[in-house]
C-alpha distance (Angstrom), angle and dihedral (degrees) to the residues before:
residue distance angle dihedral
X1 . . .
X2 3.83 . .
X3 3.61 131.8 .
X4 3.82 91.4 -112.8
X5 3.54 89.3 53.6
X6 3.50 105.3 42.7
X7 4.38 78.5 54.7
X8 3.42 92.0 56.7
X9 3.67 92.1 51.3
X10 3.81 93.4 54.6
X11 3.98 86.9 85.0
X12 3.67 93.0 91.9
X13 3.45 93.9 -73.1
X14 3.64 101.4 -61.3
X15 3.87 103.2 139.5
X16 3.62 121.8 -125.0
X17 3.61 86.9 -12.1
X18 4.37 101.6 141.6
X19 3.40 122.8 173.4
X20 3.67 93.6 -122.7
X21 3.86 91.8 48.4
X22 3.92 86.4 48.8
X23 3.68 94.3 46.8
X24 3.89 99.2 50.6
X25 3.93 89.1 35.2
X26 4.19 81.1 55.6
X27 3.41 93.2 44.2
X28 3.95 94.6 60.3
X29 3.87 96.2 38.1
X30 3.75 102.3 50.0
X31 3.87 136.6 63.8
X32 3.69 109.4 -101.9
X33 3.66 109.4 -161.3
X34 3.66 157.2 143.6
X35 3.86 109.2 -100.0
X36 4.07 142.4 161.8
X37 3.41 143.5 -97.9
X38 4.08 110.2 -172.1
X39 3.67 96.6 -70.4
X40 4.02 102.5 -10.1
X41 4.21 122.9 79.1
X42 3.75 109.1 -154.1
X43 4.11 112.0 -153.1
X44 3.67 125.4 -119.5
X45 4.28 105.2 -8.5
X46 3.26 138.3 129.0
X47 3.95 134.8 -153.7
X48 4.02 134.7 -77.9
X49 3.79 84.2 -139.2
X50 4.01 98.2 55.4
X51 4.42 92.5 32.0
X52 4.24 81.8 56.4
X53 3.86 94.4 43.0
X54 3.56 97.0 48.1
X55 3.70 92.6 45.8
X56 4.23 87.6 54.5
X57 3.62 94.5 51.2
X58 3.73 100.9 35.5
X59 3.97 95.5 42.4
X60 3.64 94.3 36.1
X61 4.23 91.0 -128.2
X62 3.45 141.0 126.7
X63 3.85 127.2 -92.8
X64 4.13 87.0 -101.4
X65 3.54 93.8 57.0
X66 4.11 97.3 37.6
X67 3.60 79.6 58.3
X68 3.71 100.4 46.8
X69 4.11 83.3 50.4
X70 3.49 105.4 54.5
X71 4.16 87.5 47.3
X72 3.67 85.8 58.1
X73 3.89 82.1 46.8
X74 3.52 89.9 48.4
X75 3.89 99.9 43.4
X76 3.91 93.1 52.6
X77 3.73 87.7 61.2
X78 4.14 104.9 -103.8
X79 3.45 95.1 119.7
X80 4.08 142.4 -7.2
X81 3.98 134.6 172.6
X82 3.51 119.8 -65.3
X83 3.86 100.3 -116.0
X84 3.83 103.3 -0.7
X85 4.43 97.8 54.8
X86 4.28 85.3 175.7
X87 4.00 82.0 56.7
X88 3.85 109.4 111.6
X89 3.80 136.8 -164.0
X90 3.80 110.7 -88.5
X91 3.75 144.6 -174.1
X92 3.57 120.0 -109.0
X93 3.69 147.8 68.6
X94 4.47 88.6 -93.9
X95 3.95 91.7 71.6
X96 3.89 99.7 53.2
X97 3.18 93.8 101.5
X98 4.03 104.1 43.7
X99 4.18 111.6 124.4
X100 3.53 110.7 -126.8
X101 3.44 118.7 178.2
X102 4.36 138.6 -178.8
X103 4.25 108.8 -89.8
X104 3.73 87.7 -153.6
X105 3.86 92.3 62.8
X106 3.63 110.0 104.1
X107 4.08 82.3 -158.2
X108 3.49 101.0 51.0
X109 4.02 134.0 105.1
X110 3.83 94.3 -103.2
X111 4.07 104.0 34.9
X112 4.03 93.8 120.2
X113 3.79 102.5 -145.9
X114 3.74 120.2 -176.5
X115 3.57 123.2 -76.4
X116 4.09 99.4 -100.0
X117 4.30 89.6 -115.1
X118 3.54 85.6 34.8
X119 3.87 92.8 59.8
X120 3.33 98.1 35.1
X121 3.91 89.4 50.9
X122 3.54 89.6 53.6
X123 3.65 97.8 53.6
X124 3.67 96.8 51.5
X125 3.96 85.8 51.3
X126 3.75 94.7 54.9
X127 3.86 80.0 43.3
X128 4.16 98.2 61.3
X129 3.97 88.6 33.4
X130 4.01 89.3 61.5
X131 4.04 90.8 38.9
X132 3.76 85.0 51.0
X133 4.02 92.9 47.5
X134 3.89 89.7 49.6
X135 4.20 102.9 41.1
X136 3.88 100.9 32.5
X137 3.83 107.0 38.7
X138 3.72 113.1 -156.1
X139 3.61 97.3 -43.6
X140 4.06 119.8 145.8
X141 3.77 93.2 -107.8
X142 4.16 95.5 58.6
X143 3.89 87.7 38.8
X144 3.87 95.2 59.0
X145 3.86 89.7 37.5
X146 3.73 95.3 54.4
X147 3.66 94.5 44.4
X148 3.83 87.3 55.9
X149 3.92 88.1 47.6
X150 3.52 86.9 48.6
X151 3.70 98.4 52.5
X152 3.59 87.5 50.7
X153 3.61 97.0 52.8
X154 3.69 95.3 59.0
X155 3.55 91.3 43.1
X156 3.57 97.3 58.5
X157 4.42 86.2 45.2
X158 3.97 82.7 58.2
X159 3.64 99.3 50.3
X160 3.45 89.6 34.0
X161 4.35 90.7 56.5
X162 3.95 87.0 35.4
X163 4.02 86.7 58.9
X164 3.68 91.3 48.4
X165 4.35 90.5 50.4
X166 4.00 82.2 54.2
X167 4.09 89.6 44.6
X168 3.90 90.0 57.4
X169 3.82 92.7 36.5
X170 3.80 94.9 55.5
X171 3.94 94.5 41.8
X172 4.20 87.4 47.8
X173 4.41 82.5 54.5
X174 3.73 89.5 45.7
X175 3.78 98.9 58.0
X176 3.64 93.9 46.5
X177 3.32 89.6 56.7
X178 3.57 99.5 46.2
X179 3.71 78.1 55.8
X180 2.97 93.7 49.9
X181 3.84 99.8 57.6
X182 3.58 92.1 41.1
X183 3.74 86.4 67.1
X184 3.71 94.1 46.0
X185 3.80 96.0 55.0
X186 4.18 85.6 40.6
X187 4.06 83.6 61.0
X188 3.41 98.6 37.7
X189 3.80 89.3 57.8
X190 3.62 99.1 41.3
X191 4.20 84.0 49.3
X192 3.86 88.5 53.6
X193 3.48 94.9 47.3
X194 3.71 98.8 53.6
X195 3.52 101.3 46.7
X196 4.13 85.0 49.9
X197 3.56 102.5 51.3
X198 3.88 102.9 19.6
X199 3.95 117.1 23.5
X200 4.05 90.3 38.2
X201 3.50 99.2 51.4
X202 3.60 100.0 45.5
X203 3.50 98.1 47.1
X204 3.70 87.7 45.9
X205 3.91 86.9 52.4
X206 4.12 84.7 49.3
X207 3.26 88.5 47.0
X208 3.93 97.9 63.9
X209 3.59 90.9 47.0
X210 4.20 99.6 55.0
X211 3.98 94.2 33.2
X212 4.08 92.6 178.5
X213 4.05 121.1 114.5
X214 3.64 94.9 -114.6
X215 3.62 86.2 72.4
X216 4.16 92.2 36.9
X217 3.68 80.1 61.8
X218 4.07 99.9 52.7
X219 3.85 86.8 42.7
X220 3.91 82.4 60.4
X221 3.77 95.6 41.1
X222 3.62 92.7 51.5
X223 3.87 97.2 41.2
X224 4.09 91.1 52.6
X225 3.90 94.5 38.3
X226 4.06 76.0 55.4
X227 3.57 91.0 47.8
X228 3.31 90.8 53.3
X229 3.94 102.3 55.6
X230 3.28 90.9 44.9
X231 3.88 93.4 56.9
X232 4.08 91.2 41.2
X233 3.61 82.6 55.1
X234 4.16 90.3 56.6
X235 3.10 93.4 43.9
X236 4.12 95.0 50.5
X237 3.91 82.6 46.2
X238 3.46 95.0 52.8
X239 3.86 97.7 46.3
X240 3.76 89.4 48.4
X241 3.64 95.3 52.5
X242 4.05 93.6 52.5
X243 3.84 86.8 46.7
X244 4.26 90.5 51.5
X245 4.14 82.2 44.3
X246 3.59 88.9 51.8
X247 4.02 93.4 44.2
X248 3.48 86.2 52.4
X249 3.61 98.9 45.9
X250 4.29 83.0 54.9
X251 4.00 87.0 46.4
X252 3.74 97.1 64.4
X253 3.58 95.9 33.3
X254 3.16 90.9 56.4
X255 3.83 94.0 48.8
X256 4.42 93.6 41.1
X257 3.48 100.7 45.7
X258 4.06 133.7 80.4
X259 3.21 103.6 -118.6
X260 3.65 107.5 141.4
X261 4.01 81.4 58.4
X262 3.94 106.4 32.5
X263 3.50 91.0 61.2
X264 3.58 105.4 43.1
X265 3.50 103.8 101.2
X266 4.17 124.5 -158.9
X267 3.74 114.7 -131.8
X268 3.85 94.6 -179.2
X269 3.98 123.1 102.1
X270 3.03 96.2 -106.4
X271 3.55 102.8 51.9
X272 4.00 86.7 45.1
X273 3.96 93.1 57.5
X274 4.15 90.3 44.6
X275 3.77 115.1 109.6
X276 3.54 107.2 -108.1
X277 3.86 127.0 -87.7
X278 3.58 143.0 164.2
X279 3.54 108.6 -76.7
X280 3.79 135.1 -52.7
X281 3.48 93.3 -62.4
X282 4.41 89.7 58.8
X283 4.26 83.6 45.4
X284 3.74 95.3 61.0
X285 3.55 122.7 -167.2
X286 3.26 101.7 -90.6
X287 4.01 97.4 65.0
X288 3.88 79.2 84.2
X289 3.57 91.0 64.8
X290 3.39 100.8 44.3
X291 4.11 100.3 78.7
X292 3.83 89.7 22.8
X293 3.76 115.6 46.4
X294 4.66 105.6 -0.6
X295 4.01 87.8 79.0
X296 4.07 91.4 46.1
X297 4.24 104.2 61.3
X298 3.89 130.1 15.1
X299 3.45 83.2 -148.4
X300 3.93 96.0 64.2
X301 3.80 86.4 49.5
X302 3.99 94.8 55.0
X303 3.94 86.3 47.5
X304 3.76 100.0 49.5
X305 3.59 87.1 46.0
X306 3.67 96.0 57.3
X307 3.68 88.5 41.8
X308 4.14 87.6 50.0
X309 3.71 95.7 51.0
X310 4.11 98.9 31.5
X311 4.18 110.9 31.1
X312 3.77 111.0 93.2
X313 4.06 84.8 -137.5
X314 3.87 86.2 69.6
X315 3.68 107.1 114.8
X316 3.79 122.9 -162.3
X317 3.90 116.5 -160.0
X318 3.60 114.0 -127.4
X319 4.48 118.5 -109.7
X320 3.75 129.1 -168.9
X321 3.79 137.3 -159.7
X322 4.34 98.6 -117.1
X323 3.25 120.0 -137.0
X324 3.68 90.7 -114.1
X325 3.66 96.7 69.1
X326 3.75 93.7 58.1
X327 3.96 130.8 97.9
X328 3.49 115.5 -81.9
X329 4.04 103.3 -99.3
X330 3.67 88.8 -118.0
X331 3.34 79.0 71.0
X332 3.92 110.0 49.4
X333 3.75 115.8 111.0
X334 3.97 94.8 -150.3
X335 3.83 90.3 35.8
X336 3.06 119.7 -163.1
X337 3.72 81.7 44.5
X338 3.95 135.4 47.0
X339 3.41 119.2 177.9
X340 4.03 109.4 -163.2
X341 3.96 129.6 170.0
X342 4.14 112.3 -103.0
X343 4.14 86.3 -120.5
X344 4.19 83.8 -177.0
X345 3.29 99.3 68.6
X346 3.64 91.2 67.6
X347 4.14 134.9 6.1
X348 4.33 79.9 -147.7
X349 3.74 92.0 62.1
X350 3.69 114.7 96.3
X351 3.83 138.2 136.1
X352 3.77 132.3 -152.5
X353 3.70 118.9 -45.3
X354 3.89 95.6 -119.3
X355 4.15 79.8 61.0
X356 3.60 101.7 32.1
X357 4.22 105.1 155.4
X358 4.19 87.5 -34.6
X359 3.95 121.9 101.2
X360 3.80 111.5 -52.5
X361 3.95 117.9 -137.0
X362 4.04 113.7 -92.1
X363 4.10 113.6 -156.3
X364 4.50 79.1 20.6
X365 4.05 122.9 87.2
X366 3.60 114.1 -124.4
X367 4.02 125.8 -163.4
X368 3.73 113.4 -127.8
X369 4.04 133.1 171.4
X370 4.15 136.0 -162.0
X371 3.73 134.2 163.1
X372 3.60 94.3 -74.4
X373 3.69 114.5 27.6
X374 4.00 137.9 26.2
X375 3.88 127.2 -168.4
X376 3.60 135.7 93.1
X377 4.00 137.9 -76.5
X378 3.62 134.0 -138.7
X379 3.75 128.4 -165.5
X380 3.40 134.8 -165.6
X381 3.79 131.7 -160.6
X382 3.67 126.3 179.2
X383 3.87 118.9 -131.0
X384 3.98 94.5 0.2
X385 3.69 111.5 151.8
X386 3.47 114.5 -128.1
X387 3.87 102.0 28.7
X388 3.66 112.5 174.9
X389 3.92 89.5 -140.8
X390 3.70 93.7 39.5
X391 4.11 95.0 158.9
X392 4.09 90.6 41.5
X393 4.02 88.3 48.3
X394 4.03 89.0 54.5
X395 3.76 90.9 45.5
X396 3.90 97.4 52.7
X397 3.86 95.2 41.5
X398 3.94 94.7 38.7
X399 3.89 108.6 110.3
X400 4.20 92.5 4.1
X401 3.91 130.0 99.1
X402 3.76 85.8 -138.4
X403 4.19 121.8 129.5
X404 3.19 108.3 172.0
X405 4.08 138.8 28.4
X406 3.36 142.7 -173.8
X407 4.21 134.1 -170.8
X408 3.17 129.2 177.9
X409 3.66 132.1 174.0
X410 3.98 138.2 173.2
X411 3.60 149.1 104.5
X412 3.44 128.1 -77.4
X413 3.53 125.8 -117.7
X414 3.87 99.5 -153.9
X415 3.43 132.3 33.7
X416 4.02 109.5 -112.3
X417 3.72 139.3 170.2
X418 3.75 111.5 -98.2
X419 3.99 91.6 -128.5
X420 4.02 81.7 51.0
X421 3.82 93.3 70.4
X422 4.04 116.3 67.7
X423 3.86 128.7 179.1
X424 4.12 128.9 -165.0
X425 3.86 134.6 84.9
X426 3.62 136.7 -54.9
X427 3.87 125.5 -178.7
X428 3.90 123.6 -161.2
X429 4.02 86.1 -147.3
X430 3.82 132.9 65.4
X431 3.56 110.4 -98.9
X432 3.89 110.5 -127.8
X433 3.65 143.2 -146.5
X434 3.97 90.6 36.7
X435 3.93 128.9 162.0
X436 3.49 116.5 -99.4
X437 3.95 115.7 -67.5
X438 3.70 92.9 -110.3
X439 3.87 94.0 53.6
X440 4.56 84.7 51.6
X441 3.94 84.3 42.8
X442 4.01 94.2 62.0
X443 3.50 94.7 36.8
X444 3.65 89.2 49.3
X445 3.71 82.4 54.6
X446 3.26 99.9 61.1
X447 3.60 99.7 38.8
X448 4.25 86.0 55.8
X449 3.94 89.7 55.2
X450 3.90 91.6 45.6
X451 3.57 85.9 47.6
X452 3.64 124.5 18.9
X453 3.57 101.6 -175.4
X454 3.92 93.2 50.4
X455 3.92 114.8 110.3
X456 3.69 114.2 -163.0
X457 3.72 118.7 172.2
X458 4.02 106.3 178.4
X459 3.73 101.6 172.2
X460 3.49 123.1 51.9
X461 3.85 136.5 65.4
X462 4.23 99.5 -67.9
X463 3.50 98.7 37.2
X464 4.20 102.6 -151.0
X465 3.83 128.7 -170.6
X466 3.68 102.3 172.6
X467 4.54 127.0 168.5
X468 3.51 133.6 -179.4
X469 3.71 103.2 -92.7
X470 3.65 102.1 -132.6
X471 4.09 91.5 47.5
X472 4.14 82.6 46.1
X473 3.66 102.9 52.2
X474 3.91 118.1 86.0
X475 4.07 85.8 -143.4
X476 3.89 133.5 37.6
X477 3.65 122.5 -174.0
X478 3.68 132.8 170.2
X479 3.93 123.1 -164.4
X480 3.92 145.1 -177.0
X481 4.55 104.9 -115.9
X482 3.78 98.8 -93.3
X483 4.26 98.8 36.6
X484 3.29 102.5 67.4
X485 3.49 117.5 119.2
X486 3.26 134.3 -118.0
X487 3.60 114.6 -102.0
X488 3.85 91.6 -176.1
X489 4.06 94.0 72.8
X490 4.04 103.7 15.6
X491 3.76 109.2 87.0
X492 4.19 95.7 -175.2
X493 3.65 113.0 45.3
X494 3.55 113.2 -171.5
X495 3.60 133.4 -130.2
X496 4.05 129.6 -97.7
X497 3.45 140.9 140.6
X498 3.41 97.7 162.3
X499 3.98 90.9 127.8
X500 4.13 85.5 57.5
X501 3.82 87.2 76.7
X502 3.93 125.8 -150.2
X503 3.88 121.8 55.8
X504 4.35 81.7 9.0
X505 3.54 107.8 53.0
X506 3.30 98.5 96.4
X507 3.87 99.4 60.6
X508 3.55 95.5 -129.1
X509 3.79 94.8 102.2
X510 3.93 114.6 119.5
X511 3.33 125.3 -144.4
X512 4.07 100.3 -114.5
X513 4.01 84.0 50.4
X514 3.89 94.2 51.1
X515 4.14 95.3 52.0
X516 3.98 79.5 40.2
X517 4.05 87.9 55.9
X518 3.83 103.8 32.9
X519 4.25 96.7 34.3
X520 3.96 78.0 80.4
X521 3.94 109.6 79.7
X522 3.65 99.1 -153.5
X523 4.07 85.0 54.8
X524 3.77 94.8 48.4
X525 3.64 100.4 47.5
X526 3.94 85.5 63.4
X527 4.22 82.7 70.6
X528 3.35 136.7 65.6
X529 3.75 148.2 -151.6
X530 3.79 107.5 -138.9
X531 3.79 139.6 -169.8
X532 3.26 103.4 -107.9
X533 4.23 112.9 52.2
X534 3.60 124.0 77.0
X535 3.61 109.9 -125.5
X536 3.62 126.6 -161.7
X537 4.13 116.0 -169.0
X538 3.87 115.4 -164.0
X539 3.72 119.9 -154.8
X540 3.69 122.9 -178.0
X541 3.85 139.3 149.9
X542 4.05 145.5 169.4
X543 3.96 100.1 -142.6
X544 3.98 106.6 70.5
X545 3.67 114.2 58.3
X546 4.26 102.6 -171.6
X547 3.80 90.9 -168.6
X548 4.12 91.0 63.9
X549 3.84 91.4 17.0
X550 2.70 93.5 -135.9
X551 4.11 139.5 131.1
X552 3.94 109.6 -122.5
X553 3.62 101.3 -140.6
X554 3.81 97.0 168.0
X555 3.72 104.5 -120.4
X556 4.07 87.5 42.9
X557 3.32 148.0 0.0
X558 3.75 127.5 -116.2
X559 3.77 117.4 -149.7
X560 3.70 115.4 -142.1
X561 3.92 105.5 -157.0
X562 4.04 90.1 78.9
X563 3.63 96.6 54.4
X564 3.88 98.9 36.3
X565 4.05 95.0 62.0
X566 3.53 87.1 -144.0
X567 3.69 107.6 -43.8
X568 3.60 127.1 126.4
X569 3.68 125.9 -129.8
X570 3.86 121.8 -112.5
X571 3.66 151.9 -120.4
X572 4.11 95.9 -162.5
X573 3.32 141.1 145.2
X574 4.05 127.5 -173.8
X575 4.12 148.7 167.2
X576 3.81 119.3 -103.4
X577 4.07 83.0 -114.8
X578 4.25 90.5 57.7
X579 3.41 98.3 -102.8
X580 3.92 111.6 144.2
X581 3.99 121.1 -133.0
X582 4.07 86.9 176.6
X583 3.86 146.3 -32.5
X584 3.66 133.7 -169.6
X585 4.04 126.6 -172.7
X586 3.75 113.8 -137.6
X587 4.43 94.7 -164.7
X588 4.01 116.8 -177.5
X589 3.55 113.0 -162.5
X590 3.75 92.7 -118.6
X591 3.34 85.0 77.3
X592 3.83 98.4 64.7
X593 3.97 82.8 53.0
X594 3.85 94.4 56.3
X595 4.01 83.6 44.3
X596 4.00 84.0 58.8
């Protein structure tokens, strides 16, 4: 008997039995998906129950020894729990139900990616250490400067792994205490039903027999001291639920916010004499090049520049149009609306000269221009006094639910990856007055399975909810310079994206299925917007009316100036790198009263 043999033996006699065999046996004879826990769905795991049955009739063993396999499984690092990763396989009806799931699977509950700044922090690092490497060769300088870079790397990877212990920690706490009130309420209710249908009617029955006031009296001790219980137990429910709100609340903040890079703080000089920003992951890597090494070569400059305006680590910080730099609203033609282009987020950004940064025309096109795109906008607003199209505003909303539209059409100036260009909001204040975060968290949820490419961070300091433009827009259409329509006197534009190519060529592409196609990044990037098609994207909806602002939910309306803090909502659409192809304020003067 060999020495490899004899090794494989050492698993408690079960043959050839190794843990890698096991694990990619398991793999392929087991279902492998994503399942729920109460209110939590854990990605990509499977069940104690079916790992343990599959191992019995596959390995021909008893329950005992399936077990003692799939911890040798476990302990080489194929699989673990998905919260608890010190949680084993064990014998007994109480672990069916544990979720185990693969650690190699970049899908599954427990794969630890990179915190988003994290990662992209990282990247950019590795970036200025190899520009470093290849411009200053070995001298002192670069040596000191990528030991420094270095450092901070592995930093970050510590806090980074020491957030994720915390992560597991916190969600561990939060199931026992779901379990915990589950078992409260479970008492409380077995408690209340007692006393109603046993202690009450045989005391009443008692009662009847020994009619004296003695007896009156216990019936009314025992019914308060009843009483009582049952309210301690409320109470003791009710306390325990705010707590397992409150452990939530620390679960996905915990899991949502930066902290592995907002609280890494620079003590170098350069860091000291950068303008302020929000964490490491807003003071990119290349701030330590900028005092240091931008002044030395020309060559250095051309590089960071590509890498500033090209590397998906490049991160662009987010600018508004204030309040204080708009017309007085004595002076707004639309009042109680002005819509005005957000001129800071780019110096490229400007609209025609009859406009310039004044109120731009609502029911009117407009021509504007920016770095990467030029055409014109139209916007529509239902029941806006004022309207500079009044008679084409009634036609388009007569006989529609619609309240608001959108159009824009142009050329772009540079060729770029349709899952490249986004549209949505973004906010450089917290919003306020928000449900709690577990109420945003599922309908974040749902909005990421709708649409996969979506990325909507609610909480947090700069609020974001940014799409894919062409899965976003309720209209896609694609035309040769000179037959474009006219989106000044057509209402209805029709759908095609025939000049996209691929899946769309043929013209026979809906709508639904091209947001269905192209809400999936690794779909879109396969298309392009050139530099030669006029396109023309149509957005319109019936839930946000801007002259109320207000969201038109049917049964109610929810007014936006409370939750906003004073921000307007946006007509914008930008690059992945924070480059700006066009954006448009829509203000309400409600706002300037939630500002006071």
């Amino acid at each position: 008997m060999d020495v490899k043999h004899n090794k494989s033996r050492s698993i408690d006699s079960f043959g050839s039995c190794e843990p890698a065999t096991v694990a990619k046996a398991l793999r392929q004879g087991i279902e492998i998906r994503d399942r729920k826990w109460r209110t939590k769905t854990y990605r990509q795991c499977f069940l104690h129950s079916e790992a343990v049955r599959w191992t019995e009739q596959n390995r021909n063993l008893t329950e005992e020894r399936s077990v003692a396999l799939l911890n040798e499984v476990r302990l080489a690092g194929y699989v673990q729990h998905v919260v608890d990763p010190h949680k084993p396989f064990k014998v007994g009806l109480g672990c069916k139900k544990l979720y185990f799931c693969f650690v190699d699977d970049g899908e599954s509950h427990v794969q630890q990616h990179p915190n988003k700044e994290t990662a992209k922090f990282l990247r950019q690092n590795q970036m200025t250490r190899g520009i470093i490497k290849e411009v200053w060769q070995n001298s002192e300088e670069s040596r000191a400067l990528l030991t420094r870079l270095n450092r901070m790397a592995s930093s970050i990877t510590k806090l980074s792994e020491a957030q994720r212990s915390n992560e597991t920690k916190l969600e561990i706490v939060h199931q026992c205490t779901i379990s915990l009130v589950q078992t409260m309420v479970l008492t409380g209710i077995l408690l209340f039903v007692f006393s109603l249908f046993v202690l009450v009617p045989a005391l009443h029955h008692y009662m009847k027999q020994n009619k004296n006031e003695v007896m009156e009296m216990g019936e009314l001790f025992i019914m308060a001291t009843l009483a009582l219980c049952t309210g301690l137990f409320v109470a003791q429910g009710r306390c325990l639920f705010y707590v397992w709100l409150s452990l939530d609340t620390c679960v996905i903040r915990a899991t949502e916010r930066d902290t592995a890079v907002d609280y890494y703080e620079i003590t170098s000089k350069t860091a000291t004499t950068a303008p302020p920003r929000r964490g490491i992951g807003r003071r990119t890597s290349s701030m330590f090049l900028k005092e240091a090494i931008l002044h030395r070569t020309s060559q250095l400059q051309s590089m960071l520049s590509f890498a500033h305006l090209h590397s998906d680590s490049f991160i662009s910080k987010i600018q508004q149009r204030q309040a204080a730099d708009l017309p007085d609203p004595s002076l707004w033609p639309h009042r109680p609306v002005c819509v005005v282009v957000n001129s800071p987020v780019s110096s490229n950004l400007d609209v025609e000269p009859a406009y310039g940064t004044g109120p731009c025309p609502i029911g009117k096109p407009f021509s504007f221009s920016s770095q990467l795109f030029e055409g014109q906008c139209l916007i529509r607003l239902r029941d806006i006094p004022n309207s500079d199209n009044p008679a084409g505003d009634e036609a388009y909303f007569a006989g529609r639910r619609r309240l608001f539209q959108t159009i824009v059409q142009g050329r772009f100036k540079e060729c770029l990856p349709v899952s490249n260009v986004l549209t949505g909001h973004e906010f450089i204040k917290p919003l306020q007055n928000l449900p709690h975060p577990w109420i945003l968290r599922a309908a974040t949820n749902v909005i990421s399975k709708l649409a996969p490419g979506a990325d909507i961070q609610v909480l947090g300091n700069n609020p974001t909810m940014l799409a894919p433009l062409a899965a976003t827009s309720q209209v896609v259409r694609g035309d040769e310079p000179g037959n474009e329509t006219d989106i000044a006197t057509i209402d209805d534009i029709l759908e095609d994206c025939s000049l996209l190519g691929g899946k769309f060529t043929s013209g026979n592409v809906t709508a639904r299925g091209r947001k269905l196609h192209l809400s999936n990044p690794q779909q879109a990037e396969m298309y392009m917007f050139d530099t030669e098609t006029v396109y023309t994207f149509d957005f319109y909806q019936s839930l946000l009316n801007v002259g109320t602002y207000s969201l038109d939910m049917g049964v109610a309306n929810i007014f936006l100036s409370p939750i906003l803090n004073g921000q307007p909502i946006q007509a914008l659409c930008k690059t992945t790198d924070g480059r700006y192809l066009w954006s448009f304020q829509l203000w309400h003067e409600s706002l300037l009263t939630s500002i006071t």
